[in-house]
ZADO-973091 format. One record per atom (N, C-alpha, C): residue in one letter; x, y, z. Coordinates in steps of 0.001 Angstrom, whole numbers, plus 500000, padded with zeros to 6 digits. Example, Ala and Ser with C-alpha at 12.3 -4.5 7.8 and 13.67 -1.06 7.14 Angstrom:
2
a513190494310507800;a512300495500507800;a513200496700507800;s512850497750507080;s513670498940507140;s512900500030507870;
END
This chain:
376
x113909182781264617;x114333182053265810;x115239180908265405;x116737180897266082;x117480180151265313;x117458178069266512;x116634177258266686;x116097176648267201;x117124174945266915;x118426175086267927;x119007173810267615;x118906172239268327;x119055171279267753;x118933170297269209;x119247169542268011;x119526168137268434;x119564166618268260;x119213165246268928;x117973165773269461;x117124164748270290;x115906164299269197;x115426162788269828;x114130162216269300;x113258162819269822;x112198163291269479;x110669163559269794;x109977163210269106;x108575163718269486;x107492163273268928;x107001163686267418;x107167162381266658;x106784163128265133;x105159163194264793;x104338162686265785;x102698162748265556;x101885162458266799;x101347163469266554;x100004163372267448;x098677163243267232;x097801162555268036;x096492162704267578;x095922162385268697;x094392162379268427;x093633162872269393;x092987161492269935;x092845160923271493;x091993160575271505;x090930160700272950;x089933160122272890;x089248159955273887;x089489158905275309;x089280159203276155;x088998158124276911;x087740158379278108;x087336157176279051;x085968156854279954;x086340157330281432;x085935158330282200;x086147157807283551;x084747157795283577;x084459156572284296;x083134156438284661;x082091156519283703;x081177157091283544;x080378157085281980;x080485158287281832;x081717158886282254;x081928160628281333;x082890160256280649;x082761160843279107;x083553160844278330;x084801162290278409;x086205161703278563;x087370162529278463;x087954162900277631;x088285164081277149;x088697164593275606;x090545164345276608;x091512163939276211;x092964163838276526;x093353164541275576;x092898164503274329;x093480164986272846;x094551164230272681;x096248164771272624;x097244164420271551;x097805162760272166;x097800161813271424;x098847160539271385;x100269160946270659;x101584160558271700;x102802160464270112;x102876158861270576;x102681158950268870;x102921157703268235;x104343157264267727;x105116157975267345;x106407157842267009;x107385158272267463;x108490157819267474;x109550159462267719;x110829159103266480;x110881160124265682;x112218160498264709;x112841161260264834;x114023161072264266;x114966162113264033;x114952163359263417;x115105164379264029;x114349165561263855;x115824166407263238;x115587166999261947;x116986167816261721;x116927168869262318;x118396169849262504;x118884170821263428;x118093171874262975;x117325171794261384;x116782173056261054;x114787172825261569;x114511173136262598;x113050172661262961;x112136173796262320;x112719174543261437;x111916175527260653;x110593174907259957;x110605173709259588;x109413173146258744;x108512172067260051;x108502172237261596;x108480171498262265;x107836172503263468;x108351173629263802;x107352174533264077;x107290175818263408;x106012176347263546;x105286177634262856;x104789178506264232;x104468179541263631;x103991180779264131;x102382180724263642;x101516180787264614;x099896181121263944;x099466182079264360;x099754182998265048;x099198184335265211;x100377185428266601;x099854186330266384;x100622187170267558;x098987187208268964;x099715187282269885;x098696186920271228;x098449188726271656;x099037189710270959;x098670190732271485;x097596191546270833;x096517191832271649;x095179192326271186;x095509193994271258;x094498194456270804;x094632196104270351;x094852196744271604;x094231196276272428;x094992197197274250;x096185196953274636;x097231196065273936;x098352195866274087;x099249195192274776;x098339194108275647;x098503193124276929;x099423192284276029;x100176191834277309;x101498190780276593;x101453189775277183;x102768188515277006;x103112187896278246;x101951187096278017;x101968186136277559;x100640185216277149;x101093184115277837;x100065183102278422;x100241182462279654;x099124180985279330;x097701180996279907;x097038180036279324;x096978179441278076;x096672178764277760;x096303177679276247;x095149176756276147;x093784177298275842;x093043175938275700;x092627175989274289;x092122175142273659;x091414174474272172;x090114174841272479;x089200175387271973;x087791175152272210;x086852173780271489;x086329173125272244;x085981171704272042;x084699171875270931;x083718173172271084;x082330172966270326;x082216174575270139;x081726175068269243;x081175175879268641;x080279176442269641;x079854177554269960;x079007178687270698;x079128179899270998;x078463180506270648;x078381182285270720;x079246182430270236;x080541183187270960;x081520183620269970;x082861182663269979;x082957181241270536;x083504180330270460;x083563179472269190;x084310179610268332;x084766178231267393;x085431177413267855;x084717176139267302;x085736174646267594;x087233174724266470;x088077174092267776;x089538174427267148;x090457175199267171;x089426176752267419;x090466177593267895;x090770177794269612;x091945178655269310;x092881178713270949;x092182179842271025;x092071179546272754;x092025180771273680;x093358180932274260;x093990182462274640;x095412182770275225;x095301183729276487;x094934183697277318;x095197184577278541;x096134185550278716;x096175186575278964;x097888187824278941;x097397187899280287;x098684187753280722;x099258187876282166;x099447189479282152;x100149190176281390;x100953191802281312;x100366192529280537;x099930193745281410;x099497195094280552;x100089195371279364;x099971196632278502;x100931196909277829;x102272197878278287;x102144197806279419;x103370198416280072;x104014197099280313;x103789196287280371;x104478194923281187;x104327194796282369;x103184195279283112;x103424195101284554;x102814193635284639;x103541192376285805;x102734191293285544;x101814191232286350;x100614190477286563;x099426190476287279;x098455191719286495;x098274192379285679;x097494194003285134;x096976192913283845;x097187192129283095;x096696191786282171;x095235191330282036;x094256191933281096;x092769191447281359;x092264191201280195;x092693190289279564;x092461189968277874;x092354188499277102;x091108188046277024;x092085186762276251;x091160186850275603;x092211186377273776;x092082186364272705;x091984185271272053;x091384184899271213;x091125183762270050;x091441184135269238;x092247183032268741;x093172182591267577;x092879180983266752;x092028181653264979;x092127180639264471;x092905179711263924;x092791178087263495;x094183177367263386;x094512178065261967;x094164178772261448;x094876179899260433;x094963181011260810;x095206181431261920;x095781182826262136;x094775184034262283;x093295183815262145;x093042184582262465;x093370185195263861;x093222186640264306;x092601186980265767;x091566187743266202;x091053187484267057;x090115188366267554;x090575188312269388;x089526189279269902;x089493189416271648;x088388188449271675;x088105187906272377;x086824186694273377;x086315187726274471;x087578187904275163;x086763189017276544;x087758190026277087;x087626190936276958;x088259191922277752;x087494192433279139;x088408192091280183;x087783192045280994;x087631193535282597;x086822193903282921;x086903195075283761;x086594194566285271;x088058195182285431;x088116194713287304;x086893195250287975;x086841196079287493;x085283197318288359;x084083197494287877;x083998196089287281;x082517195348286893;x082594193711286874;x083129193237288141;x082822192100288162;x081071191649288776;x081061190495288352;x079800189992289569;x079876189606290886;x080870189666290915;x081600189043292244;x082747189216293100;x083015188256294342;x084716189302294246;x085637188266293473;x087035189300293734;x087979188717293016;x088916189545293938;x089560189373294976;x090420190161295613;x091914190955294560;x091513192133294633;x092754192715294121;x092405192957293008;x091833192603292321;x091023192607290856;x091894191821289311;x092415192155288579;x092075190979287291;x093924190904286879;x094375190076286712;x095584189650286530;x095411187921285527;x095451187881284629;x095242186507284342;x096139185788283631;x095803183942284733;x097119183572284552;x096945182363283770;x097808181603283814;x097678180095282861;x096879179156283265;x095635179645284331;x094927178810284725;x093665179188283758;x093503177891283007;x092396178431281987;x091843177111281321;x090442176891280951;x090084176046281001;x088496176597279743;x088499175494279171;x086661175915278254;x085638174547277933;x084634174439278546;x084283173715278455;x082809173211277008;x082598171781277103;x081733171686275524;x080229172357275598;x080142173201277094;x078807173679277158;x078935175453277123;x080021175609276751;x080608176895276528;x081164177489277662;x081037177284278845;x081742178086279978;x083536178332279794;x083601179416279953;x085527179334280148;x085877179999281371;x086443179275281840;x086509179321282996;x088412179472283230;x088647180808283822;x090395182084284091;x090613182379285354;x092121182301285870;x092297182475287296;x092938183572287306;x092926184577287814;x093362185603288113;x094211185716289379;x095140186650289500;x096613186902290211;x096830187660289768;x096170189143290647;x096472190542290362;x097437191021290939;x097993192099290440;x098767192909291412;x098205194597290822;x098785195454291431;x098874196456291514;x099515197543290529;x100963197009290409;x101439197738290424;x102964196742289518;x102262195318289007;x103257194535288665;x104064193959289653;x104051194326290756;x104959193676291477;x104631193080292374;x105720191992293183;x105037191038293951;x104427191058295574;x105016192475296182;x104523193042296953;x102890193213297245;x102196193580295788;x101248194398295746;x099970192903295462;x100569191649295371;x099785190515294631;x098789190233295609;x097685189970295180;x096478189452295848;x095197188412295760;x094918187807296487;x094196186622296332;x093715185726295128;x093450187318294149;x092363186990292924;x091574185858293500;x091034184995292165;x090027184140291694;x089837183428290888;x088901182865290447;x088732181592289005;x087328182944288686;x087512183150287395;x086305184007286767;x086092182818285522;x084518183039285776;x083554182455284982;x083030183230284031;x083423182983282844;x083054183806281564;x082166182311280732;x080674183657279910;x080135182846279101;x080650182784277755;x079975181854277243;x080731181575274962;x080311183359274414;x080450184440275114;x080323185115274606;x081584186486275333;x082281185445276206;x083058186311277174;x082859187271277920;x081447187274278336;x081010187972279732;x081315187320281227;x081709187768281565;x082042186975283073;x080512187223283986;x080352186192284474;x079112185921285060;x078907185682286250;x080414185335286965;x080511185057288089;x081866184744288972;x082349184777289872;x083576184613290366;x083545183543291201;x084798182603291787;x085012181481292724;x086354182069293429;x085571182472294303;x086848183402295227;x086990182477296732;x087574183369297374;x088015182734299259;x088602181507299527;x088731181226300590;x089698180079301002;x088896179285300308;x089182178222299740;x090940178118299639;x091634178504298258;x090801179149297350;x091879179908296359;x092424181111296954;x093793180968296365;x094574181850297216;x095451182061295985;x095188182716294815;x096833182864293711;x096766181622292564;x095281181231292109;x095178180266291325;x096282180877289713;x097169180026289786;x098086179686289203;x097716179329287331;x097791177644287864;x097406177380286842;x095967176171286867;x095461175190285638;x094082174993285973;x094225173274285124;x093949172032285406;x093392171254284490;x092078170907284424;x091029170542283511;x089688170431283507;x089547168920282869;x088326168327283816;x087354167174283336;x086173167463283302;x085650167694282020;x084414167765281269;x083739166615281047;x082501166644282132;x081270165389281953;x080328165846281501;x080072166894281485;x078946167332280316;x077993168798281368;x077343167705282622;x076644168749283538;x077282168639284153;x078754168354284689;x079303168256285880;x080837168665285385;x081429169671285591;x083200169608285152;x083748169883286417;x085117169100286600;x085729169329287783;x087406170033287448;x087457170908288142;x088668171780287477;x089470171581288876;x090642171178288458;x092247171252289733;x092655172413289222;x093087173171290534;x093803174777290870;x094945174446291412;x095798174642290810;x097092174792291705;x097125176517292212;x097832177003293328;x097370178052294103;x099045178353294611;x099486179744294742;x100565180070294879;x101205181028295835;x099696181545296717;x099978182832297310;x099745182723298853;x099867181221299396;x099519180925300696;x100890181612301135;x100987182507302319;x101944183037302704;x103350183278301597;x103253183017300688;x104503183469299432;x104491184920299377;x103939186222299378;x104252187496300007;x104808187901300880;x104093187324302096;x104829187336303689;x105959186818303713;x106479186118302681;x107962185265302564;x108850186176302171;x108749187369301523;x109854188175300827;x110130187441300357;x110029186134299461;x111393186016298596;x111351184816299168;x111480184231300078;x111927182866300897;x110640181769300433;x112020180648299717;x110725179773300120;x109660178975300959;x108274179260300866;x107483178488301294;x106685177408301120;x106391176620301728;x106099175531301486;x104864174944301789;x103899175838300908;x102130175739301640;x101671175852300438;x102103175584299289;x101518175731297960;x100725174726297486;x098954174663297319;x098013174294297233;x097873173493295805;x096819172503295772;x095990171836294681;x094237171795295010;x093624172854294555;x092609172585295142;x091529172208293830;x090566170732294253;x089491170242293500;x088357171132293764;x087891171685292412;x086599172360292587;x085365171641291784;x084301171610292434;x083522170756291820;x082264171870290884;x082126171641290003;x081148172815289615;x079973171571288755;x078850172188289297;x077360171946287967;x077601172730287014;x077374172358286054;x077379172870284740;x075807172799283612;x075485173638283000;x074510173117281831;x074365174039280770;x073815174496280078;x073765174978278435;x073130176101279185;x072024176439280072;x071692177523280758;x071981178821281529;x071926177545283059;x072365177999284158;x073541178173283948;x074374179543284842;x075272179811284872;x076002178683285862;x077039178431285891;x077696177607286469;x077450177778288345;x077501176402288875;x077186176762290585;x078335175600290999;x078970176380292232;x080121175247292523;x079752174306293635;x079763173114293778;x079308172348294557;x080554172254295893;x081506172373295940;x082448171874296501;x083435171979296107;x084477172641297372;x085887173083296856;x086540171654297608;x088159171196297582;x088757170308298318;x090266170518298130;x090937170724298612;x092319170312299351;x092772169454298872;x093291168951297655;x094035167487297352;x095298167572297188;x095783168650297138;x097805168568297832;x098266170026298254;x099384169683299024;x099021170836299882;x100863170836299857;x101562171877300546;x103412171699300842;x103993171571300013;x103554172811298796;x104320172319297532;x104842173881297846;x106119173646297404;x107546174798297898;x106584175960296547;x107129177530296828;x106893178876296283;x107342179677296952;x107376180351295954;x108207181904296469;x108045182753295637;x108046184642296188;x107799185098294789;x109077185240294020;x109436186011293031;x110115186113292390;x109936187241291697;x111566188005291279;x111176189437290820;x111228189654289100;x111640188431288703;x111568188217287262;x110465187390286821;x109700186035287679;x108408185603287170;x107153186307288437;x107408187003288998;x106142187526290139;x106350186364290749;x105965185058291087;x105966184027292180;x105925183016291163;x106651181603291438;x107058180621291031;x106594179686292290;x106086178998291888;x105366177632292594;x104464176313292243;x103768175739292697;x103176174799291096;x102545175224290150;x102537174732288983;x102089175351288050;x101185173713287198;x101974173575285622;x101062172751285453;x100366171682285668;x099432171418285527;x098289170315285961;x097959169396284970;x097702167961285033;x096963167138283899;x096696165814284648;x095637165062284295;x095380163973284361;x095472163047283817;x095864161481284215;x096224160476283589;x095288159934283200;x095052159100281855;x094353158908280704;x092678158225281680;x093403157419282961;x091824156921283679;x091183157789285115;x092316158460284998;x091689159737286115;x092367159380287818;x093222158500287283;x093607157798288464;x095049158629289076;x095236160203288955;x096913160624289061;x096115162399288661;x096572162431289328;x096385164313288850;x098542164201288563;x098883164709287536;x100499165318287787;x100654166570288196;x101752167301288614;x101644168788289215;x103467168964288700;x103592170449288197;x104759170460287625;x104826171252288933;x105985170874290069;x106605170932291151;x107872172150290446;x107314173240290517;x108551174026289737;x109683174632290208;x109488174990291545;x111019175244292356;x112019173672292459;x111093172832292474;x112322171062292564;x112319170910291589;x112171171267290162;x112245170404289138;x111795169007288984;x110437168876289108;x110057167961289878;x108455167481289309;x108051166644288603;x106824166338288752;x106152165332289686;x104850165953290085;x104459164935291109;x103199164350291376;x102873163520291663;x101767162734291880;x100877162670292276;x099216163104292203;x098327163010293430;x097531161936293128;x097511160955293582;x096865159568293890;x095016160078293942;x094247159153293308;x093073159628293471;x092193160927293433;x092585162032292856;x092224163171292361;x090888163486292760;x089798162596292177;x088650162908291047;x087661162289292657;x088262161720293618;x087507161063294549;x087957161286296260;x089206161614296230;x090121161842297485;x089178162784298511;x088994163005299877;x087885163803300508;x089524164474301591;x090513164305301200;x091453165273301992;x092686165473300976;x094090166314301885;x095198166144300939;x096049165272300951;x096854165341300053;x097625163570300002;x098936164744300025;x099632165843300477;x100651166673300589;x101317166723299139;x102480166634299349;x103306167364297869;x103143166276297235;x102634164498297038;x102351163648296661;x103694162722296285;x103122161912295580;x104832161228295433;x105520161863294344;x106690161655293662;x107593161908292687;x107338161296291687;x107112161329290418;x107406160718289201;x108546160750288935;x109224162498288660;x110500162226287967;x111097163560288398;x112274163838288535;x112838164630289494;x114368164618288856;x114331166284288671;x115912166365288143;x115823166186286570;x117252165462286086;x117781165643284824;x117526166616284237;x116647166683283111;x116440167747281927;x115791168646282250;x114731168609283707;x113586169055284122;x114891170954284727;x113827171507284285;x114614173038284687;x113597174156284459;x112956173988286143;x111665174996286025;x110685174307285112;x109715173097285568;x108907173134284832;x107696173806285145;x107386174340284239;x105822175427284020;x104608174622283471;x104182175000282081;x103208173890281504;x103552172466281500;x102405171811281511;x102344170678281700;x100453170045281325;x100931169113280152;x099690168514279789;x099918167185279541;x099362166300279541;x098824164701279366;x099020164189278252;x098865162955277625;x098498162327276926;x097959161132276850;x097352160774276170;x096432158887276021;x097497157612276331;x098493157952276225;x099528156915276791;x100362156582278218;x099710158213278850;x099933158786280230;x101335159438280244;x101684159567279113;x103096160866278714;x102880161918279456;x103598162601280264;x103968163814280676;x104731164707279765;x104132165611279486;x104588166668278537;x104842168461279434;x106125168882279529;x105994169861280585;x107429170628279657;x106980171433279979;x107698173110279554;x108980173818280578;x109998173811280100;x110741174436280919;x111143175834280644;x110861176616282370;x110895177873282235;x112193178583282387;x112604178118282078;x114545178165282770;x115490178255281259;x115394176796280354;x115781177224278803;x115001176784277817;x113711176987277940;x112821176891276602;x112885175339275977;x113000174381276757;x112746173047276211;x111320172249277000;x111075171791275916;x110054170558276043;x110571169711276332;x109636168418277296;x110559167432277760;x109181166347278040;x109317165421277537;x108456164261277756;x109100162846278864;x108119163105279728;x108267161677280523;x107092160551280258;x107682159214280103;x106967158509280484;x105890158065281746;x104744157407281548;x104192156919282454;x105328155886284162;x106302155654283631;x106859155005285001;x108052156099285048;x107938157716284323;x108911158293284895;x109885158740284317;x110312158110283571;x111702158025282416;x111339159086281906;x112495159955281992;x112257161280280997;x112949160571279413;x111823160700278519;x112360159862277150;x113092160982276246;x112717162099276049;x113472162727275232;x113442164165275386;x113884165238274722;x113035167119275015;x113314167231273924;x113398168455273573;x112994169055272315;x112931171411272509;x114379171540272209;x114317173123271881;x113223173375271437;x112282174140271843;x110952175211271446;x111591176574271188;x112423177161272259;x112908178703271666;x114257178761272502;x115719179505272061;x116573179564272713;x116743181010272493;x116058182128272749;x116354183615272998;x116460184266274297;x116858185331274182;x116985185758275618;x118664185322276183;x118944185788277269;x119763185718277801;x119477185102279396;x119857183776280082;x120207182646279411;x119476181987277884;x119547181385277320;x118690181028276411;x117222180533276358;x116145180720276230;x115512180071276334;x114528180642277677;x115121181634278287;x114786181373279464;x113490182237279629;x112243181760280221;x110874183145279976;x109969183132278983;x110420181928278321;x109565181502276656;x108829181224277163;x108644180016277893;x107827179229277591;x106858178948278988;x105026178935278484;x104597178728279959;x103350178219279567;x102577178379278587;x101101177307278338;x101400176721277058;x100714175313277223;x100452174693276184;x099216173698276089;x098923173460275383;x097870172465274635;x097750171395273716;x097382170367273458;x097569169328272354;x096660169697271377;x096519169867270383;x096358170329269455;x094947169147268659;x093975169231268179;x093149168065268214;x093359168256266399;x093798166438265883;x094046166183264650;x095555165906265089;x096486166469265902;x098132166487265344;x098764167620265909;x099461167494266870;x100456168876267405;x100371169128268633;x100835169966268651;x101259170749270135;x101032172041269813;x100259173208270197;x099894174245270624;x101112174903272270;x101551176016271813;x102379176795272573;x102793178168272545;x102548178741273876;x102836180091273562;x104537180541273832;x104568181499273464;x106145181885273132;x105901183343273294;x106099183856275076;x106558184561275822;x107442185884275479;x108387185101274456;x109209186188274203;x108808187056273195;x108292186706272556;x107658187004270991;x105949187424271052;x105736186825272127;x104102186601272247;x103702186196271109;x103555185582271098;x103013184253269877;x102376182825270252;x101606182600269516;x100825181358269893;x101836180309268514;x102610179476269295;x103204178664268079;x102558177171268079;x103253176461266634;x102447175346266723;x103930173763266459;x103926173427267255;x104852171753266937;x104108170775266424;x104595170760265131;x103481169369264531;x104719167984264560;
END
């Protein structure tokens, strides 16, 4: 991958914690610096494994770290979600794989539409909504289709898989509708996961955009036992533009993260190029709509992933030409950074989950290649 630029980024990351309330928050990566990065980023990112498991699913989409050791969970390694069969159809993918920070791989769960516990309208498509928590639950949103195409897409769900990748249970009906993508706060017996949601009338649109694209707070109990029970779903932004699309299946919000005190959910606004704001997240009892703007325009082109940091950095992925792009807390987009320029436009289709990496880095998948790569 021939990978050029001459921008500052981030030369280190690390991990830290922070408090909402007396739950402790894993944020993971701080950048602490930014240098001058030479044109050759060959010694700057690596390749740690290929994301395609022996059934042949592609198109890798989620990214989480696993926080603690259980069943068949190691701390450290990535979980990767495949969106695409091995035909490529998108929405058919039912696979996610673990990958150690040396390359091992293995499958976590392969999953069968016609043995769920529950429903899941349309059955198993899985997308970058993905999440694992320190009591082992991992918790995948699904956005099936049929037939790959966007015609055929349907409601799916959030599936609840145990540290051993059995799915145990489903979080289906209004108001998930096309859970997208996912951020998680882990309190120990209590995790609260934001859904961004993509399929409110975006079918019935042919193509046109609509503007009913969801954030919904789900509240779940959690414990080392019991299988997970959801206390309460909520509505916390609502009129965020989507449409489908015949090269990504539907484009609408995508990534999610929270600011270091819990006080900001961000939402990568991906038809405006646009990140945006939801005021009060973790406490809000209605929606606050497409929320305010952070930062809008410039470098921003299709942003997809999108994760946090301890300094309240916005870190978001563009799906348009394969750059990373960091905003500050008041907004300022400070710098980006080429991840992959293949394909025709360049770049364009790389890039769609990522993760901070705990010790140092950035965790990212690479679409074109299917690969789980790493930015240190």
């Amino acid at each position: 991958m021939n990978m050029m630029h001459k921008h500052r980024f981030l030369a280190t990351l690390t991990t830290a914690v922070v408090f909402i309330g007396s739950a402790q928050i894993a944020l993971a990566a701080q950048p602490m610096t930014a240098l001058p990065l030479s044109s050759d980023l060959s010694n700057r990112i690596s390749m740690i494994g290929s994301t395609v498991p022996p059934n042949g699913d592609v198109n890798p989409y989620g990214v989480a770290v696993v926080p603690m050791s259980m069943g068949s969970l190691v701390r450290g390694d990535v979980l990767i979600s495949n969106f695409n069969n091995a035909q490529n159809l998108q929405g058919t993918g039912t696979t996610i794989v673990e990958i150690s920070p040396n390359g091992g791989t293995r499958v976590f769960a392969h999953i069968n539409a016609h043995r769920l516990p529950g429903d899941c309208p349309g059955g198993v498509g899985l997308t970058t909504a993905l999440a694992v928590t320190r009591s082992g639950w991992v918790f995948v949103g699904s956005l099936p289709t049929s037939n790959g195409m966007s015609n055929t897409a349907r409601a799916g769900c959030v599936l609840v898989l145990d540290d051993r990748g059995e799915v145990v249970e489903t979080i289906s009906g209004s108001p998930i509708n096309g859970p997208w993508d996912m951020a998680a706060v882990d309190q120990g017996d209590h995790v609260t996961l934001f859904v961004s949601n993509v399929l409110n009338g975006t079918v019935a649109g042919q193509g046109k955009v609509v503007n009913r694209g969801t954030i919904v707070r789900v509240d779940v109990q959690t414990s080392m036992t019991d299988k997970p029970h959801v206390r309460a779903m909520t509505v916390v932004g609502s009129g965020f533009s989507e449409r489908t699309d015949p090269a990504a299946l539907v484009i609408g919000p995508t990534g999610l993260g929270l600011s270091p005190d819990g006080s900001a959910l961000f939402v990568a606004d991906s038809l405006n190029d646009r990140v945006a704001v939801i005021a009060n997240p973790m406490s809000r009892t209605g929606s606050s709509g497409n929320g305010r703007t952070l930062t809008m325009g410039g470098v921003l082109n299709d942003p997809l992933g999108l994760t946090t940091t301890s300094t309240g950095d916005v870190l978001t992925l563009n799906g348009n030409d394969g750059f990373l792009v960091r905003t500050n807390a008041q907004g300022m987009q400070v710098n980006k950074l080429l991840l992959d320029n293949s394909g025709s436009p360049p770049g364009a289709g790389a890039l769609f989950g990522l993760a901070l990496r705990p010790g140092g880095g950035l965790y990212f998948v690479d679409d074109a290649q299917n690969t789980l790569m790493l930015l240190r």
